[in-house]
PLY file of the C-alpha trace (Angstrom):
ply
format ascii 1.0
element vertex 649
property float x
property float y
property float z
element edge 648
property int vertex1
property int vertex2
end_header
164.66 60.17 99.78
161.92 60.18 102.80
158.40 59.11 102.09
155.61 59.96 103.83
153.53 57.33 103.04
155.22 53.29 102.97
153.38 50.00 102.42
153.28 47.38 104.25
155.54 45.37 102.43
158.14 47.85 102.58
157.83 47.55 106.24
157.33 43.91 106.63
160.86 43.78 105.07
162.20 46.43 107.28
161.45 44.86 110.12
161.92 41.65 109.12
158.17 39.99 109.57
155.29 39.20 107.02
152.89 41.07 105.96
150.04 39.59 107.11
151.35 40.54 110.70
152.34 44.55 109.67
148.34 44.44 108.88
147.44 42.24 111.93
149.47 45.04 113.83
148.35 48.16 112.20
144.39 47.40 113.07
145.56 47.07 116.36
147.22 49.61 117.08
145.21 52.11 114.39
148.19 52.91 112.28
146.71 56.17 109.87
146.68 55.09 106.67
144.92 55.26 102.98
144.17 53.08 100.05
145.89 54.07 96.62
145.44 52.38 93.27
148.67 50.30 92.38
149.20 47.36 90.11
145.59 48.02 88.87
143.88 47.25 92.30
144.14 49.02 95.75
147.11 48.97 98.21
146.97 50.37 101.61
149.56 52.85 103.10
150.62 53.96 106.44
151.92 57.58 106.86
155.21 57.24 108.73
155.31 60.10 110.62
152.17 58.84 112.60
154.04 55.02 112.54
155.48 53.31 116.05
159.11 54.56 117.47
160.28 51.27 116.26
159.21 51.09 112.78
160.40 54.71 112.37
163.70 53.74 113.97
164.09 50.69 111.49
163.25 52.76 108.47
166.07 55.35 109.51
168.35 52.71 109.86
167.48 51.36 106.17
168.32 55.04 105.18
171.28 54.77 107.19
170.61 57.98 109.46
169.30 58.48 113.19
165.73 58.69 114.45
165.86 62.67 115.33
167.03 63.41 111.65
164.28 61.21 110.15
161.56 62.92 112.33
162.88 66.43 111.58
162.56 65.47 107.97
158.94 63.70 108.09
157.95 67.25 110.38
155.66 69.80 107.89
156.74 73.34 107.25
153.67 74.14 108.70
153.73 72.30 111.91
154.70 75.61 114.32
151.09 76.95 113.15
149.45 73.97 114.76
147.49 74.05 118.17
145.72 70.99 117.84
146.21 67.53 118.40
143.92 65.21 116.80
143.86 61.97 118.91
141.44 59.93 117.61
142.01 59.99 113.57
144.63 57.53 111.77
144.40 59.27 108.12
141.95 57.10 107.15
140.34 57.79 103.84
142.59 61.34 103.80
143.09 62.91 100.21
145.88 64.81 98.29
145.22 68.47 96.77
147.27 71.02 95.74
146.91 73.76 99.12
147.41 77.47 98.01
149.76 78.82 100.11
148.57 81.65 103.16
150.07 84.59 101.20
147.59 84.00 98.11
144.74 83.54 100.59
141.86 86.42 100.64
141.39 87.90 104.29
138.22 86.21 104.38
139.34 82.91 103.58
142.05 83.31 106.50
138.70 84.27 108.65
137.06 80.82 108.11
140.18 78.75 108.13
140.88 80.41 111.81
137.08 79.57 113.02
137.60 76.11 111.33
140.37 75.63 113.48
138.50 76.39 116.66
135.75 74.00 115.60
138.81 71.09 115.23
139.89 72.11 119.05
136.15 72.01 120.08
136.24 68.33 119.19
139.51 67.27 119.90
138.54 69.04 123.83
135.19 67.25 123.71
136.65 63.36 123.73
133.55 62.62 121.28
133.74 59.84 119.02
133.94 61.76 114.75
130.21 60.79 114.41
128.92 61.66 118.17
130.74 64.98 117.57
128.90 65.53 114.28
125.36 64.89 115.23
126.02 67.49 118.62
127.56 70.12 116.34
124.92 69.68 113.34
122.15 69.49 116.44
123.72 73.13 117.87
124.73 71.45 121.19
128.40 71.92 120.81
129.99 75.56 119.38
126.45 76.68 118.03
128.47 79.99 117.51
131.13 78.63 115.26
128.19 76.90 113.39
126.17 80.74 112.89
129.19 82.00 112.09
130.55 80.05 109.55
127.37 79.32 108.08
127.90 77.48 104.73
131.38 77.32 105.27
131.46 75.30 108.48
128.93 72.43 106.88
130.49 68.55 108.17
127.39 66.49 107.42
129.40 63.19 107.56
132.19 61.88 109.61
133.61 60.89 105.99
133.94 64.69 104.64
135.29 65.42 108.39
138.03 63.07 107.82
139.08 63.98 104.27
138.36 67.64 103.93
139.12 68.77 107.34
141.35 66.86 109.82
143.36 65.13 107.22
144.19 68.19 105.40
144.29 69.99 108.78
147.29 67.57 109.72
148.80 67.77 106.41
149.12 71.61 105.98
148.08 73.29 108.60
145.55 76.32 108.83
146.50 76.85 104.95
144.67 73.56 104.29
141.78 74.83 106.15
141.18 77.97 103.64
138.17 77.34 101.57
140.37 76.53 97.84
137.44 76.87 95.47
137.93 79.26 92.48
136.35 80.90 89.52
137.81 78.72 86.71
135.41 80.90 84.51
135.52 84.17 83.91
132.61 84.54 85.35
128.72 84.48 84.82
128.05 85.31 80.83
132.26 84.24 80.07
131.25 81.50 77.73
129.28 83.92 75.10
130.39 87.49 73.84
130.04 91.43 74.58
127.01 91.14 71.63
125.31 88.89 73.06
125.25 90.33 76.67
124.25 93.73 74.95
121.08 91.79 73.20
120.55 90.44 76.67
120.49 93.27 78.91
118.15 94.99 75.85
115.72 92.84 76.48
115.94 92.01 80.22
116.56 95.50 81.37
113.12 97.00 80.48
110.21 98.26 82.31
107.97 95.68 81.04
109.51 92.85 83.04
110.15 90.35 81.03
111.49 87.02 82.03
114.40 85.37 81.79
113.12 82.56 79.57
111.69 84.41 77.34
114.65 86.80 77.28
116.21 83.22 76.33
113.67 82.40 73.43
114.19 85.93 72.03
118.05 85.31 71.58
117.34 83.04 68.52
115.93 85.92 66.54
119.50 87.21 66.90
121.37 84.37 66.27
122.61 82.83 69.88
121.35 79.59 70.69
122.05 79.84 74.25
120.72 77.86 77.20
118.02 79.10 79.66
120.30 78.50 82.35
123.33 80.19 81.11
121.03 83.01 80.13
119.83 82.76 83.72
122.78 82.60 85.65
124.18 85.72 83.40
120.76 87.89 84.21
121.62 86.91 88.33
125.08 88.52 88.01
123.30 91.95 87.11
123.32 94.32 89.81
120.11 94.48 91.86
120.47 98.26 91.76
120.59 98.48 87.95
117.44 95.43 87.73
115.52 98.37 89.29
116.11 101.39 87.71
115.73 100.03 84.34
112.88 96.93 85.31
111.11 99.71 87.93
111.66 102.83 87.00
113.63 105.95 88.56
111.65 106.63 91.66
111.98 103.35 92.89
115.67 103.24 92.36
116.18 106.99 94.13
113.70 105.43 96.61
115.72 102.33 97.28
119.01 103.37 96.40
120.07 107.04 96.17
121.48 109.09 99.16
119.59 111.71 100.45
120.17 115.09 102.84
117.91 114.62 106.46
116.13 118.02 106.67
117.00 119.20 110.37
112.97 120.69 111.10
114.35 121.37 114.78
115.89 124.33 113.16
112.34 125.84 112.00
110.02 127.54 113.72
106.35 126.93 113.59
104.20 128.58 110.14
108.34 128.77 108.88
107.48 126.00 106.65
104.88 124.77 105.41
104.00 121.73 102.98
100.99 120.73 101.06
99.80 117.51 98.61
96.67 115.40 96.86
96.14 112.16 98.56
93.40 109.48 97.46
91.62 107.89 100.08
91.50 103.72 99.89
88.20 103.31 100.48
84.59 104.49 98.01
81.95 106.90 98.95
78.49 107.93 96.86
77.83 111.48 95.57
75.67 112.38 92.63
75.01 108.75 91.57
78.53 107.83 91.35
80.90 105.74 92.97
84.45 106.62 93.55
87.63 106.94 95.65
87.88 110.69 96.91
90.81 113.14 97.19
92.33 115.28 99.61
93.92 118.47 99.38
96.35 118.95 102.89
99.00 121.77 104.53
100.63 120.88 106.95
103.48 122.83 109.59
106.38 121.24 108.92
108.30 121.92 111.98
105.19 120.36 114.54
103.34 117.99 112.11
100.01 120.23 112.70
97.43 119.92 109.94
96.26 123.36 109.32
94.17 123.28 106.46
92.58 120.48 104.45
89.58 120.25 101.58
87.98 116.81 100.49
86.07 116.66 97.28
85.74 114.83 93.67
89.05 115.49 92.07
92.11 117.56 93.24
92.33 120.35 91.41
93.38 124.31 91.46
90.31 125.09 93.81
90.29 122.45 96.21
93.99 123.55 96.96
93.01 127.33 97.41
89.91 126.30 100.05
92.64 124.14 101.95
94.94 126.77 102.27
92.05 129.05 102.91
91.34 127.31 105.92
94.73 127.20 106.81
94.90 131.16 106.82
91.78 131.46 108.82
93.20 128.83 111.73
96.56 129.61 112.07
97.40 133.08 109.77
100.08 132.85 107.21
103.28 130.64 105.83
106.45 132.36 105.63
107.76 129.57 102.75
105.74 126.89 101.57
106.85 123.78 99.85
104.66 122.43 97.19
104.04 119.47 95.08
105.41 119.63 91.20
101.52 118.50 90.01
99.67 121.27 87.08
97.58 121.95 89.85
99.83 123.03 92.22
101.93 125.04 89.43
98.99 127.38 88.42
99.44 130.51 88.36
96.05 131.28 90.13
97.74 129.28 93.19
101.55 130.04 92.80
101.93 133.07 90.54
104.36 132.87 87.99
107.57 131.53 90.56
107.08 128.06 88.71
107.19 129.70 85.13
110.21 131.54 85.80
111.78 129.11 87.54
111.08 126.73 84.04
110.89 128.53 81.16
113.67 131.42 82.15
111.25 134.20 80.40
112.71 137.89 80.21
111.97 139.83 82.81
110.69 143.11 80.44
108.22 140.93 78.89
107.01 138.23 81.75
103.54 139.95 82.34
103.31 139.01 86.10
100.28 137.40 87.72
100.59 137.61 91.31
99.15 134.40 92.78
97.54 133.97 96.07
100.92 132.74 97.78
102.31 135.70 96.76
99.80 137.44 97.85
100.08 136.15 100.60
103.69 136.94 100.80
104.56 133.37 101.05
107.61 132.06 99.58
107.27 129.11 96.78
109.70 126.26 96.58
108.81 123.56 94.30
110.15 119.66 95.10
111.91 117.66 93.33
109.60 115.78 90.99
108.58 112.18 92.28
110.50 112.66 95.95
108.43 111.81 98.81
111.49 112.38 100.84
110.77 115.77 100.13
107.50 116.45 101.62
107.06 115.21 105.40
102.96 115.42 104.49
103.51 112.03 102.65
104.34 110.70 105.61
101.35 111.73 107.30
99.64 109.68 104.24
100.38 106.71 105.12
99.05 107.18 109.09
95.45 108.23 107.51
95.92 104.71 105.56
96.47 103.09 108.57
94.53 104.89 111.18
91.84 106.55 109.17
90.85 104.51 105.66
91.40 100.91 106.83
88.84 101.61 109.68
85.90 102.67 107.05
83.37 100.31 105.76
84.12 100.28 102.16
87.55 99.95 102.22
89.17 99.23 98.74
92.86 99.55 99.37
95.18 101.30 97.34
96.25 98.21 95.47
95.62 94.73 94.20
97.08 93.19 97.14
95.60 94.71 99.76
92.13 95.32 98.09
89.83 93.34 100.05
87.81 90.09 98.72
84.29 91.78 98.41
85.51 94.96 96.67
83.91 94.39 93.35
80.54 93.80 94.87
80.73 97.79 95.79
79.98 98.00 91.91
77.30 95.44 91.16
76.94 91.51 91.92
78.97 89.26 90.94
79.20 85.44 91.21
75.22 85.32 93.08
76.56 87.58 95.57
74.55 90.75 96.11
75.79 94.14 95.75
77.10 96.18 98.65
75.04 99.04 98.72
77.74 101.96 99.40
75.97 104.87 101.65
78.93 106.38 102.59
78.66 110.60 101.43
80.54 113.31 100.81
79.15 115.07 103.57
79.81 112.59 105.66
83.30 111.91 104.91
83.93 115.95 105.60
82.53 115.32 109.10
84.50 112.45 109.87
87.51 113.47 108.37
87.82 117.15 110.00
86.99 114.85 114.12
90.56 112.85 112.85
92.22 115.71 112.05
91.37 117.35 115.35
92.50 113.83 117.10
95.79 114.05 115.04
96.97 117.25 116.11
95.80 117.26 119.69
96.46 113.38 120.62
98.92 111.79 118.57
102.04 111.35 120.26
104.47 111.47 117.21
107.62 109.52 117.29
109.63 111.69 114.17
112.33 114.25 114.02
112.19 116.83 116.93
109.04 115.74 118.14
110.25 113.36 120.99
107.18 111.95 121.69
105.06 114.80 121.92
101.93 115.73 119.84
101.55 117.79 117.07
99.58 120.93 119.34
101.83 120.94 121.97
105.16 121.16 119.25
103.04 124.18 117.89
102.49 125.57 121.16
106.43 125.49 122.52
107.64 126.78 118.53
104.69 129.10 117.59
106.21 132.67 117.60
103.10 135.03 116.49
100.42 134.76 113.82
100.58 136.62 110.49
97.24 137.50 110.10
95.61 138.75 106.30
92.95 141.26 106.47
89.28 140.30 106.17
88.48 142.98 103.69
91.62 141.88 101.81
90.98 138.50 101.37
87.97 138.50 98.71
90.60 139.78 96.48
93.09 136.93 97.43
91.19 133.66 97.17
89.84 133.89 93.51
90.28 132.72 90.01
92.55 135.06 87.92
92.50 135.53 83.98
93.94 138.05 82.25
91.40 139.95 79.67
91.11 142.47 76.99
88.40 145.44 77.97
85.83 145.31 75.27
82.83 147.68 74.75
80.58 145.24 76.83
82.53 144.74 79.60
85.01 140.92 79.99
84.23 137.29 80.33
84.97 134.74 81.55
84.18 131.22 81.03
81.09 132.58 79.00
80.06 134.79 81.44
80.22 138.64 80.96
81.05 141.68 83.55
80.53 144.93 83.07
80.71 148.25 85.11
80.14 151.68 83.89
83.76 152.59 84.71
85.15 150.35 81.86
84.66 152.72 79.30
87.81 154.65 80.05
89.30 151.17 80.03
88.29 150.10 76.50
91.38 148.22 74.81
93.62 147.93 77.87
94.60 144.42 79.15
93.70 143.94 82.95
93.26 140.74 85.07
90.01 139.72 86.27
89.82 138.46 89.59
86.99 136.47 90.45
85.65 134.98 93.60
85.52 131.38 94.31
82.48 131.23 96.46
80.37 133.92 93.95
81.09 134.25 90.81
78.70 137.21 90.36
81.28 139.77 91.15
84.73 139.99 89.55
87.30 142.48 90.93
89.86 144.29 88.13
92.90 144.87 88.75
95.33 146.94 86.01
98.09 145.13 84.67
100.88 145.37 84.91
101.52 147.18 88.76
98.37 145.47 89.89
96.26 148.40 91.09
92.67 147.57 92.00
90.67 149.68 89.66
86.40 148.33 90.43
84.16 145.58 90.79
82.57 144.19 88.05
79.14 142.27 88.26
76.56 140.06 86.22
73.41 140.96 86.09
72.61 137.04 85.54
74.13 135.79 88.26
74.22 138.83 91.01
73.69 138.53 94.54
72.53 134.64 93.83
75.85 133.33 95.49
76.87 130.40 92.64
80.18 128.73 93.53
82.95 128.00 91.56
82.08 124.14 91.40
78.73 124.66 90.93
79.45 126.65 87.47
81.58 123.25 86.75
79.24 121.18 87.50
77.02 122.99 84.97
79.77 122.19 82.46
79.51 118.97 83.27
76.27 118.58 82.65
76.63 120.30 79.55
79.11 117.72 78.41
77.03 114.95 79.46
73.97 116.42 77.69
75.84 115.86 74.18
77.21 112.55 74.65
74.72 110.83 72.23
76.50 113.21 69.28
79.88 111.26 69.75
77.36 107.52 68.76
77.35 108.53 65.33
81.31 109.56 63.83
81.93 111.40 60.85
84.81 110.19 58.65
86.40 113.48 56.65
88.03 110.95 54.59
84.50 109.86 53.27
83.38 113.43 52.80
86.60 114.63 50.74
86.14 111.05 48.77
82.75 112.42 47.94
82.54 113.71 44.19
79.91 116.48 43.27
77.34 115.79 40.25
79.41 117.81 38.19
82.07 115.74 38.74
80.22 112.38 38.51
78.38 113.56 34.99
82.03 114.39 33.62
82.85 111.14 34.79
79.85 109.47 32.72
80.50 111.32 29.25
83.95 110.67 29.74
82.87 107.03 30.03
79.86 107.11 27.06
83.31 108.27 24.28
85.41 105.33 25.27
82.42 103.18 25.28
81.23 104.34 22.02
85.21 103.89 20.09
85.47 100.40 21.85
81.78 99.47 19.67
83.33 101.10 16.50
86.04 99.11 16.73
84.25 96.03 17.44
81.81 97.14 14.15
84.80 96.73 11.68
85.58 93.79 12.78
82.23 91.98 12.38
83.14 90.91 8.48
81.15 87.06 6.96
83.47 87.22 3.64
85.14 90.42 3.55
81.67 92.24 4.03
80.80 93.95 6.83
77.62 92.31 8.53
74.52 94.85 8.77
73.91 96.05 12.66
71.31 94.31 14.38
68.15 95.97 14.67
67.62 96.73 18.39
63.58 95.55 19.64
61.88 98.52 21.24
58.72 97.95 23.24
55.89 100.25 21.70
52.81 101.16 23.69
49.07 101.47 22.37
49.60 105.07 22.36
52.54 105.08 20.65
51.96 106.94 16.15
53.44 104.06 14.14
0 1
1 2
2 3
3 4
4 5
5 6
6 7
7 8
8 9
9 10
10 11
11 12
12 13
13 14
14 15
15 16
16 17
17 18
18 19
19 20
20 21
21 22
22 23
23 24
24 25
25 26
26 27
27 28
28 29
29 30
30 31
31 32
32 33
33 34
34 35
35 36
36 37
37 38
38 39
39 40
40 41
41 42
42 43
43 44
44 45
45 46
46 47
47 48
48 49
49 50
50 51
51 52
52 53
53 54
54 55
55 56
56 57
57 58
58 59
59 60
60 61
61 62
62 63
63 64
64 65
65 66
66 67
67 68
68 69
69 70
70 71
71 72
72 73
73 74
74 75
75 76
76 77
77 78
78 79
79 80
80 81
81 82
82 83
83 84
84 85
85 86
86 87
87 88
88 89
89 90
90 91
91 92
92 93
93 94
94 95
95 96
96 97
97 98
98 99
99 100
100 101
101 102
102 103
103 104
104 105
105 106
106 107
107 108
108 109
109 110
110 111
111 112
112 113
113 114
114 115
115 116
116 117
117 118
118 119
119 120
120 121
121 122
122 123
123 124
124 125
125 126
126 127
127 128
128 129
129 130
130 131
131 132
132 133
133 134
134 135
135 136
136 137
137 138
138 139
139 140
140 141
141 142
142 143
143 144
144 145
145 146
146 147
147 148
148 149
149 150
150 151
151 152
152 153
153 154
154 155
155 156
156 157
157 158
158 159
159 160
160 161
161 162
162 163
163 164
164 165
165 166
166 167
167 168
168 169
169 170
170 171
171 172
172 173
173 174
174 175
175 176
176 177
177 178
178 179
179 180
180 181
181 182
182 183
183 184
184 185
185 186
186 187
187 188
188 189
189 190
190 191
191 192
192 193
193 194
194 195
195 196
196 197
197 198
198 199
199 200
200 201
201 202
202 203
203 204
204 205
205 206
206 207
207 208
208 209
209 210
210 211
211 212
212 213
213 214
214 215
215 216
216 217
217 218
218 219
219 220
220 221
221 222
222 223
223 224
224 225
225 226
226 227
227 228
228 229
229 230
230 231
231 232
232 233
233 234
234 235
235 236
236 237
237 238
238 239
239 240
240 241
241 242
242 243
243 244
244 245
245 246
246 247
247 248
248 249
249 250
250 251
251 252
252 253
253 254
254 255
255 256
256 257
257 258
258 259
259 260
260 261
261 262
262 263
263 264
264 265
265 266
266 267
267 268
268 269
269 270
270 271
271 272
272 273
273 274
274 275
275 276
276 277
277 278
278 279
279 280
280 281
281 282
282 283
283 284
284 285
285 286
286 287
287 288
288 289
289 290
290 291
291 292
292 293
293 294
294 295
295 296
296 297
297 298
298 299
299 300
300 301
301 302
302 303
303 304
304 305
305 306
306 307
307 308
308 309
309 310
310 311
311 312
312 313
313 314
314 315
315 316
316 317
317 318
318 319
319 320
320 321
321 322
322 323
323 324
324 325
325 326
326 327
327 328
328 329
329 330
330 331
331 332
332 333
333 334
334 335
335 336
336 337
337 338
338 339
339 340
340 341
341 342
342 343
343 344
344 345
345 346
346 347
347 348
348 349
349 350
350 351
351 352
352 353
353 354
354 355
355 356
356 357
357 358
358 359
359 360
360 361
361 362
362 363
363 364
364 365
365 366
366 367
367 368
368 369
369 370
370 371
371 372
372 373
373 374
374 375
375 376
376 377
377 378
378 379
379 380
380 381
381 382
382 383
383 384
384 385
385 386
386 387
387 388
388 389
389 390
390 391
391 392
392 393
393 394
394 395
395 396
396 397
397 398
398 399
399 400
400 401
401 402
402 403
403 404
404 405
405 406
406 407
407 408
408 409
409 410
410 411
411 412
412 413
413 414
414 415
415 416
416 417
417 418
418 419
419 420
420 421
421 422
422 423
423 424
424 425
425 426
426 427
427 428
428 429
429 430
430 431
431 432
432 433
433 434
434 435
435 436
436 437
437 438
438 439
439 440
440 441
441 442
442 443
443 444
444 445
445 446
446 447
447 448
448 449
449 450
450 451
451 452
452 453
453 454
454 455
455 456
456 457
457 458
458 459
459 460
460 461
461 462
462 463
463 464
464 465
465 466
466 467
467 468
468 469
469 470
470 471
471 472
472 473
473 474
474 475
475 476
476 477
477 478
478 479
479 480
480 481
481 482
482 483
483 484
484 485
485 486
486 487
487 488
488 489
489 490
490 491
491 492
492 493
493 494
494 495
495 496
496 497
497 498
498 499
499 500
500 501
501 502
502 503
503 504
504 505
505 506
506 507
507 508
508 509
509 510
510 511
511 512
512 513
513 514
514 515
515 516
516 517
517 518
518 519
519 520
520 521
521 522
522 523
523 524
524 525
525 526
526 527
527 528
528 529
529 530
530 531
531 532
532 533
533 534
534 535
535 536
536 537
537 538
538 539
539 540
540 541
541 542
542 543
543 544
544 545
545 546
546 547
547 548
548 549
549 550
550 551
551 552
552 553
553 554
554 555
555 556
556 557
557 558
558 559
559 560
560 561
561 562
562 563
563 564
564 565
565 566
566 567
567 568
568 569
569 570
570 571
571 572
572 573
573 574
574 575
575 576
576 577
577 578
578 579
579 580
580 581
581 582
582 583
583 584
584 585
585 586
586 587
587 588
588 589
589 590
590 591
591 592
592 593
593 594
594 595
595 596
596 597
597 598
598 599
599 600
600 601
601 602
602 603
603 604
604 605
605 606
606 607
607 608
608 609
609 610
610 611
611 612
612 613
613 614
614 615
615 616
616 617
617 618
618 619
619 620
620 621
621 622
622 623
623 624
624 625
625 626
626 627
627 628
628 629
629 630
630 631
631 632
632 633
633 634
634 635
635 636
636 637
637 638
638 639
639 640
640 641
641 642
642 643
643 644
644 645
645 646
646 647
647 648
């Protein structure tokens, strides 16, 4: 049998010498060799294949066959894979390991075993010294690109891991002993506990309050598991990132982050084809009425050229700030042919949308759905709805985040929109704090309208917008090259269009609404029939009524309280906020109705009494009989009574 490896013994006696001059030989000449434990110490061993013509010619002979057939036998099954010849290593300090063979090898693992051999050429080429080689390739002076590319997988560090893990095995077996051979002797992350326990785990991991993964580890012993932090840990790091957020942040931010999504083509619209409209709260506080707040905006916007065509800022979003937006929007650039809308209460309302959203949602029959045209309608705009929670949906959310950039972080009392970016001194808008002195806010309402409509008009005439169709061009001049004509709504039709609807009952004194009564002399032939009361958002001393359920304008309705004095919509809200206000100091003192139903009447609490006065009354006659000095009953004690002056003896 050939070996591989021989001592030198076995070839001092081959060759007829001692020992001491195989070693004295070997050092000079830098026979490869290795140290193996034998005899319970450490005997070096010189792999003949790398051994002197000579010696290998000897060792044949002891064998008693040639030197080709020897050589042919010592050659690796590998060897025809090799391109490299390492000419400065001996097999010093080389190692043994079982090699998996190139068929069981992953594609990838062939990948880094053929860059690892291109690193071994780059320093057999270089005619560096092992640890000069090192230092250049750990430094990035020699194959830098090997070393990106490779990245953990191409790590030397030491000439000592160089030797053993790459050249020797390298010479030993080829490119297969360059394939990374570390494997999962696990079954992976979570294998060492069962299916119950990783249920209990992701229970308590997987939830939107975030908890962590030691405490998820704590928890576990209320269940039984006595597991480690770090097994808990490593288990909770196996989870998919995509399932960590849908269940830790919620759906929106996984169909945000992860969910596929259709790229609306708008070069295929025209301009006023589609339109789009949405709240957004400003980052920064303003002053109205004595209060201090963050204000909304109510936007449209021309989906096709970015143009902001109508917009409203005031206290709250709401039903009526979205009709004066779009009001605006009619009066600047006429009418939407379909107009996609946010899913918000607001929004739905049938004042604003009609009843597209209820059909669409409840699926009411068509014989009884009493219709109540809404001012899209009206306006013979079409209504689609988007999908709850999508910003994808809505370009105008987009357009956001430019007036957070561009318009809100350039105003003096800038908040931001979160705890991160909310500025150091934003408290002090609301009082002092700390010795520091208040930051008087003296930013308006008014003001912010102002402002607000000179950005808009910059938007749309300057901004050179980089998105979908609009190459570079500005929202105008998009409007201007798409704009086909304007749909315009009549002036004397549009006091019947921009108004609050209700639907009332004719009564003998007219209808009302929100406490407020109209009447006309015409009603009487009315009396009893259901009709919808339209009423004007800018006066609401005239009402318009309309017959239900074709929709036929029938009169105007006015009251006499409020005629011709031009009250607004928000002003009769305000006036119920007042009211409200007005009757806060009623909520300081509660009423329980426990208390009052726990409440007993006199009647009640006199029953009570007598009912008391017999039991007390058998207990003393009981008590009497037993009062006995022996076997006599004692007399009753006489009972003192305090007599007055006045008092007949």
């Amino acid at each position: 049998m050939v070996k591989r490896w021989i001592s030198a013994i076995e070839i001092a006696n081959i060759l007829g010498i001692t020992k001491r001059g195989v070693n004295k030989r070997a050092r000079n000449e830098q026979w490869r060799n290795r140290s193996i434990k034998a005899n319970g110490g450490m005997c070096q061993v010189f792999q003949l294949e790398f051994l002197p013509d000579d010696v290998q010619r000897a060792y044949a002979a002891s064998l008693k066959m040639d030197l080709q057939a020897l050589q042919t036998a010592l050659k690796p099954a590998s060897e025809a894979e090799k391109k490299v010849t390492i000419i400065s290593y001996n097999g010093r300090g080389a190692v043994t390991k079982a090699i998996k063979p190139l068929d069981a090898s992953s594609e990838a693992g062939l990948r880094i075993a053929a860059m690892r051999v291109k690193l071994i050429e780059a320093y057999s080429q270089s005619g560096l010294s092992a640890k000069a080689f090192i230092a250049a390739y750990e430094s990035g002076a020699v194959a830098a690109d090997l070393r990106e590319r490779l990245g953990r997988w191409g790590n030397i560090h030491t000439q000592s891991n160089f030797y053993k893990n790459w050249l020797a095995v390298y010479q030993e077996h080829g490119i297969a002993g360059l394939v990374p051979q570390y494997a999962r002797r696990r079954g992976g992350a979570g294998a060492s506990f069962d299916e119950k326990a990783k249920e209990i785990i992701n229970s308590l991991y997987l939830d939107l309050r975030k908890p962590s993964a030691a405490s998820v580890a704590r928890d576990l012993a209320q269940f039984g598991y006595d597991l480690k932090y770090v097994t808990v840990n490593r288990y909770i790091k196996e989870i998919p990132n995509s399932v960590k957020v849908f269940y830790r942040e919620g759906q929106k931010a996984y169909h945000d982050k992860f969910d596929p999504y259709i790229e609306r083509d708008y070069t295929l619209f025209k301009a006023m084809e589609w339109g789009c409209g949405d709240h957004h709260i400003f980052d920064f506080v303003i002053t109205h009425e004595g209060r201090i707040f963050r204000p909304w905006v109510t936007l449209f916007m021309d989906m096709r050229s970015r143009t902001i065509t109508g917009w409203w800022i005031d206290v709250v979003p709401n039903t009526l700030t979205i009709m004066r937006a779009f009001a605006q929007s009619v009066d600047r650039y006429g009418l939407f042919e379909n107009m996609l809308v946010d899913n918000g209460k607001d929004f739905r309302s049938e004042w604003f949308a009609g009843s597209e959203w209820k059909e669409r949602r409840t699926k009411p029959e068509k014989e009884t759905l009493e219709l109540i045209e809404g001012v899209l309608q009206d306006c013979k705009t079409n209504v689609h709805f988007a999908t709850p929670y999508r910003g994808q949906s809505k370009p105008v959310e987009r357009f956001f985040r430019s007036v957070c950039e561009l318009f809100s972080k350039t105003q003096d009392f800038y908040v931001g929109s979160n705890t991160v970016d909310a500025p150091e001194d934003k408290k002090l808008f609301w009082g002092r704090i700390n010795g520091r002195d208040k930051i008087e806010v003296t930013y308006t309402l008014e003001q912010l309208r102002r402002d607000f409509e000179q950005f808009v008009t910059w938007f749309n005439s300057s901004w050179q917008h980089s998105g979908q169709g609009m190459d570079g061009k500005t929202p105008n001049t998009v409007f201007a090259e798409t704009f086909e004509c304007k749909r315009e709504m009549p002036e004397e039709y549009r006091k019947y269009v921009f108004t609050v609807r209700e639907k009332r009952v004719i009564q003998r004194n007219g209808v009302s609404m929100d406490g407020i009564s109209y009447y006309n002399s015409e009603m009487a032939r009315l009396i009893g029939e259901k009709v919808e009361v339209r009423r004007d958002i800018n006066d609401i001393g005239k009402a318009a009524i309309f017959s239900l359920p074709d929709l036929v304008y029938q009169f105007d309705a006015e009251s006499d309280l409020f005629k011709d004095k031009g009250i607004t919509e928000e002003q009769l809200r305000k006036v119920r906020r007042l009211q409200k206000k007005a009757r806060e100091h009623i909520d300081a003192y509660p009423r329980s109705e426990e208390i009052r139903q726990a409440r007993k009447t006199p009647a009640e609490l006199l029953a009570e009494r007598m009912a008391a006065d017999e039991e007390s009354q058998i207990i003393e006659g009981l008590l009497e009989t037993k009062k006995v000095v022996g076997g006599e009953p004692l007399a009753p004690r006489r009972k003192r009574t305090l007599r007055l002056p006045i008092d007949p003896d």
